[in-house]
C-alpha positions in Angstrom: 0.0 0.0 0.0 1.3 3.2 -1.0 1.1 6.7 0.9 -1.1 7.9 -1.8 -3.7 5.4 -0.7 -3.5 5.5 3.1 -6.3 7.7 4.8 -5.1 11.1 5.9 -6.8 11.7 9.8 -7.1 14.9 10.9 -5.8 15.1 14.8 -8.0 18.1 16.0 -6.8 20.2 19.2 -9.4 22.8 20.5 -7.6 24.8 23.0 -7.7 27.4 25.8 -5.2 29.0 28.0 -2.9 26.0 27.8 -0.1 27.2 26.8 2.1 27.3 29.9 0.4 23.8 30.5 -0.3 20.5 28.9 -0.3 21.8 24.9 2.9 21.2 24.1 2.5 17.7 25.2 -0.2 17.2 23.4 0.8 18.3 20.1 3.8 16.6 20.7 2.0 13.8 20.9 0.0 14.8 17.6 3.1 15.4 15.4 4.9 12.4 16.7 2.5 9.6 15.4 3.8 6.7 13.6 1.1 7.1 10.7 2.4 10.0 8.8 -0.6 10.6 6.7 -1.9 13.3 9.3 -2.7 16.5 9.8 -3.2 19.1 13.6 -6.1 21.3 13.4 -5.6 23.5 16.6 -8.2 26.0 17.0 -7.0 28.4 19.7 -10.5 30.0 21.6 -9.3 33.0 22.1 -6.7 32.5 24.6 -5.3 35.0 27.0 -2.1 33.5 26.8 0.6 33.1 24.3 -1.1 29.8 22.6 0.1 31.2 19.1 3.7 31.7 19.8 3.7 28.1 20.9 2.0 26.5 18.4 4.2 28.4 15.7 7.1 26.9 18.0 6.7 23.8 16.4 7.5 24.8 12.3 5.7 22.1 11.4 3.4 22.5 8.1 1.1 19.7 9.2 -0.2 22.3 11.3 -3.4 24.3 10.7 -3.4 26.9 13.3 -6.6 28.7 14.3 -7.7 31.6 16.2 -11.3 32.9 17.4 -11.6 36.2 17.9 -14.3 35.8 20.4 -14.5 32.1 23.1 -16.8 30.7 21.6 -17.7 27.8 24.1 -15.8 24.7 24.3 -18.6 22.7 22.4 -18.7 25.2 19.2 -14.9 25.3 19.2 -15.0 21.1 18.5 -17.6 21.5 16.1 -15.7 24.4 14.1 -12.3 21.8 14.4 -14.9 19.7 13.0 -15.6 21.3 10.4 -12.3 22.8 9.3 -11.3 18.6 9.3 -9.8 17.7 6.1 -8.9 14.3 7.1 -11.0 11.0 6.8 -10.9 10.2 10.3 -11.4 12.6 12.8 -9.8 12.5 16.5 -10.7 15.3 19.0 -7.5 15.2 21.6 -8.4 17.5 24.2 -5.4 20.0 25.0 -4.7 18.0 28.5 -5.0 14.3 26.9 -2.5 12.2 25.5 -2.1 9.4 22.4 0.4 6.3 22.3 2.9 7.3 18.9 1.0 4.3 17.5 -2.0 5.1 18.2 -3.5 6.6 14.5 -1.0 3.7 12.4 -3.0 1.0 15.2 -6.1 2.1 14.6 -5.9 2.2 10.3 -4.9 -1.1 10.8 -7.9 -2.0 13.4 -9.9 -0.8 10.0 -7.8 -2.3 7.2 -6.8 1.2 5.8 -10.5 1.9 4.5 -12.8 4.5 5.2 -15.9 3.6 5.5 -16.1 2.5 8.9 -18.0 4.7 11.5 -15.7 4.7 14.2 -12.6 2.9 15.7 -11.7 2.8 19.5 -9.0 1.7 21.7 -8.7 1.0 25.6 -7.9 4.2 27.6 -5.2 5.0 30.7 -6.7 7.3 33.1 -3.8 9.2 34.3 -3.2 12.0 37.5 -2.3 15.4 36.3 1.5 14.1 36.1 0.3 11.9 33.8 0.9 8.9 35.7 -1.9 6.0 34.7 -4.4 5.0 38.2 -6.5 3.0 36.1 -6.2 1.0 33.2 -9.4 0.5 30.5 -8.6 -2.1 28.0 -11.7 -2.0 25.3 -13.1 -5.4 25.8 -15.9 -5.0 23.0 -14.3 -6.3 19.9 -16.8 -8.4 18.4 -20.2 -7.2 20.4 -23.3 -6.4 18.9 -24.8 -2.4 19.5 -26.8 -3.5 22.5 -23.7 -5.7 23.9 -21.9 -2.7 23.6 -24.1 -0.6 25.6 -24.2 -3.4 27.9 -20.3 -3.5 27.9 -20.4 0.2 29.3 -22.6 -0.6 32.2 -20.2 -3.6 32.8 -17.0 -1.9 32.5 -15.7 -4.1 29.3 -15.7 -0.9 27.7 -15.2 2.5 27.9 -16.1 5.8 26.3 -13.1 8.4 25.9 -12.7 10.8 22.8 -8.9 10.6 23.1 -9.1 7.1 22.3 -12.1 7.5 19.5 -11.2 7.8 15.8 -14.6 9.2 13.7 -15.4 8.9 10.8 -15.5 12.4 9.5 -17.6 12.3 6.5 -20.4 10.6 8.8 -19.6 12.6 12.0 -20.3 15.7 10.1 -24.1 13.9 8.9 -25.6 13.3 12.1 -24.8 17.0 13.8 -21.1 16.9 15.0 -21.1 16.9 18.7 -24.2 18.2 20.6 -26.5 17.4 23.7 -28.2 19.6 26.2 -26.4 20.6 28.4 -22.9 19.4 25.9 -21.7 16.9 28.5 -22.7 13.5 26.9 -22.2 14.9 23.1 -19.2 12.9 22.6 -20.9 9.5 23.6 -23.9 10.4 21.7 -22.1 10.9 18.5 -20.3 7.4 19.3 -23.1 5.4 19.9 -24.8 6.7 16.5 -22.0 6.4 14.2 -21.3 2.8 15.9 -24.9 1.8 15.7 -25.7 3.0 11.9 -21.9 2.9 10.1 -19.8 0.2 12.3 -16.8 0.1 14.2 -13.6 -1.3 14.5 -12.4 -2.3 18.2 -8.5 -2.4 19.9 -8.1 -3.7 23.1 -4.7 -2.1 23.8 -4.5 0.9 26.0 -3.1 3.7 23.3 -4.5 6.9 25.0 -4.7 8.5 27.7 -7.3 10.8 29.5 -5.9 13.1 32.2 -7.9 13.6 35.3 -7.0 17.3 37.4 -8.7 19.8 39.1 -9.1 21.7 35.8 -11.2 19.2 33.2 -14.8 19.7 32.6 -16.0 16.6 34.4 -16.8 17.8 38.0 -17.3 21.3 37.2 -20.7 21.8 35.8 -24.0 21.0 38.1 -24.7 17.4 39.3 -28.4 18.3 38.0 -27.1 18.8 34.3 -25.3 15.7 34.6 -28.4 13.9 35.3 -30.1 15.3 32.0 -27.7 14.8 29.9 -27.5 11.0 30.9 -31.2 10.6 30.7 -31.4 11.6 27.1 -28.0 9.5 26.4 -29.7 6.7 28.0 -32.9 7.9 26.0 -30.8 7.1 22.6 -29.5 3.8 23.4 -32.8 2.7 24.2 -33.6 3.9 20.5 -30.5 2.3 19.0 -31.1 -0.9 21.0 -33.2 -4.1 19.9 -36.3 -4.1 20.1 -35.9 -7.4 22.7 -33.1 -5.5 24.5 -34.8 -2.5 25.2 -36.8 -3.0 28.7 -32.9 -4.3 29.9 -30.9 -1.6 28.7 -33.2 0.6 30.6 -33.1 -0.8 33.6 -29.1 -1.2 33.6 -28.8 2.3 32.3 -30.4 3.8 34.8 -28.6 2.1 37.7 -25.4 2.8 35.6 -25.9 6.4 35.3 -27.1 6.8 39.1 -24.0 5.4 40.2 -22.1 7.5 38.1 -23.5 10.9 38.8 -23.7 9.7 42.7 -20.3 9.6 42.3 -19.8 13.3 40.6 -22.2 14.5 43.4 -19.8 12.9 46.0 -17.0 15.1 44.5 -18.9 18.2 45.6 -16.7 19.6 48.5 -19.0 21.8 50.7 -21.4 19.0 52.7 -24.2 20.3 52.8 -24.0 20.8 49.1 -23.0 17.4 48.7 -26.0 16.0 50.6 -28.2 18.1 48.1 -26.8 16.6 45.0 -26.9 13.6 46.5 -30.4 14.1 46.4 -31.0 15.5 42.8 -29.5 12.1 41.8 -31.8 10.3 43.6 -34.6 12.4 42.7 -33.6 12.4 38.8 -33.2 8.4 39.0 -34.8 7.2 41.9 -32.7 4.7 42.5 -30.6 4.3 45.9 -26.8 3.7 45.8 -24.8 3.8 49.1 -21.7 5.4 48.4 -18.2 4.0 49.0 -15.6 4.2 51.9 -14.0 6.7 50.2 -17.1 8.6 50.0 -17.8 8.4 53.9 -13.8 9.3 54.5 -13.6 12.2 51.9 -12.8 14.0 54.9 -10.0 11.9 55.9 -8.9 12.2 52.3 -9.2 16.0 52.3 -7.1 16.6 55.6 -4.2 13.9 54.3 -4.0 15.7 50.7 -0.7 16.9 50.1 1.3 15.6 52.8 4.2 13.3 52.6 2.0 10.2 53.7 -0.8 10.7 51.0 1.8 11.2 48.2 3.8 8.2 49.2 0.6 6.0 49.2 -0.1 7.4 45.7 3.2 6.7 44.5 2.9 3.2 45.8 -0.6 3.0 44.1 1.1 4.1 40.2 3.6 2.1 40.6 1.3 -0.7 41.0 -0.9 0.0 38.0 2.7 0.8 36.2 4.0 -2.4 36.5 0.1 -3.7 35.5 0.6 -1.9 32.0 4.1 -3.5 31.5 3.4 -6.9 32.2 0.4 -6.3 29.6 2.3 -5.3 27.1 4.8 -7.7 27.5 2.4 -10.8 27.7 
């Protein structure tokens, strides 16, 4: 197979305010794929910083630099990468996340180099805002059906990350782009459509990571909104599901998705906050979930952040899934 024939995928990089963080790292990561057929759509939302002296840092013409003149919101910014996509696959690496060098050249071959399929995936490391991995998401789901898919989620045999989420662009761009209510389940939703009408291609390795740190999206938007946007994801793959399936994926989705958001609403820090989004959960699900022990000893947790004993425990703990990972990719 020539280069003339290989897909070109377009690695899209919406950014803000980044620049004295985690950008460089992630274009980095962009430019330094295996696959050469690529190109890095950064679209810079109007940052304060100095965002365009470091993406010109890189003198790289596989770069398509952008600037809004205006934020435009986070969601319209991956929408207008989106759109200004020339590539056949589309990836959206948030500015903080991170991809294997293999990653794109694993996932063409996933897909045997063609470009009709509606979306490829790999397993995902969940790293610390070091970047060190505390959990480790091999995708289990090569092989399932839509509704074993879905089930997969609620299961944990599969996960849903857009760093490690190849789209098809062509088909991305039919159903919408990303979009949801409240913009916090968009990227699942456009998964589970293009998976559901166009295909997909599965990798079990772990060739991306998602960072976790007091800065990502995830905890920082209302436990309520949360709770609506997983009612009308839940809403979809009951539409996508057979018609034999549906009555079960209901009633798994809705005891997956109140443990989840009980879990955002233990993250609120303030208690008595806590307790009430503790109760929008239950009152948006009605279904009762008694938290962890870490839940009940978030205090503990709070008061033993940042000393030497907490760190060392936390070392202890990424070594441990460290040497998981190794032995994984030695077996």
């Amino acid at each position: 197979m020539t280069d003339k024939t290989l897909p070109l995928v377009t690695i899209a990089i919406p950014t803000y305010n980044r620049a004295n963080g985690y950008l460089r790292n992630a274009i980095e990561c962009a430019l330094g794929q295996t696959y050469q057929e690529v190109e890095v759509v950064i679209s810079d939302n109007c940052s304060s910083d100095n965002t365009e002296e470091v993406v010109k840092g890189f003198h790289d013409p596989r770069i398509r630099y952008f600037r809004q003149s205006t934020n435009i919101g986070a969601n319209n910014n991956f929408n207008f990468c989106l759109e200004k996509a020339q590539g056949d696959y589309f990836l959206l690496l948030h500015d903080d996340d991170l991809i294997d060098s293999d990653f794109i050249d694993v996932c063409m071959k996933a897909a045997d180099y063609k470009i009709g399929v509606g979306l490829i995936r790999t397993g995902t490391r969940v790293t610390d805002a070091e970047g060190q991995a505390i959990r480790l998401c091999p995708n289990m789901a090569s092989g399932f059906t839509t509704d074993e898919l879905f089930r997969g989620w609620f299961t944990n045999k599969t996960t849903f990350y857009l760093c490690s989420t190849l789209f098809n662009t062509k088909r991305l761009r039919e159903i919408g782009g990303f979009k949801s209510k409240h913009n916090l389940f968009q990227d699942v939703m456009a998964e589970l459509r293009l998976a559901a009408k166009f295909g997909r291609a599965d990798v079990a390795d772990i060739k991306a990571g998602f960072r976790t740190h007091p800065g990502e999206i995830t905890y920082s938007v209302k436990v309520g909104q949360w709770c609506e946007d997983s009612h009308m994801l839940l809403d979809l793959m009951c539409d996508l599901a057979s018609k034999e399936n549906k009555h079960l994926i209901k009633k798994e989705g809705r005891r997956f998705f109140a443990q989840l958001n009980y879990r955002r609403a233990s993250a609120v820090k303030a208690p008595i906050k806590r307790v009430i989004a503790y109760g929008v959960v239950f009152q948006s699900f009605r279904y009762r979930y008694l938290p962890s022990a870490h839940h009940f000893l978030s205090p503990v947790y709070n008061m033993l952040n940042d000393t030497p004993l907490y760190k060392g425990l936390q070392s202890i703990k990424r070594m441990m899934v460290g040497s998981r990972e190794q032995g994984k990719s030695l077996e």
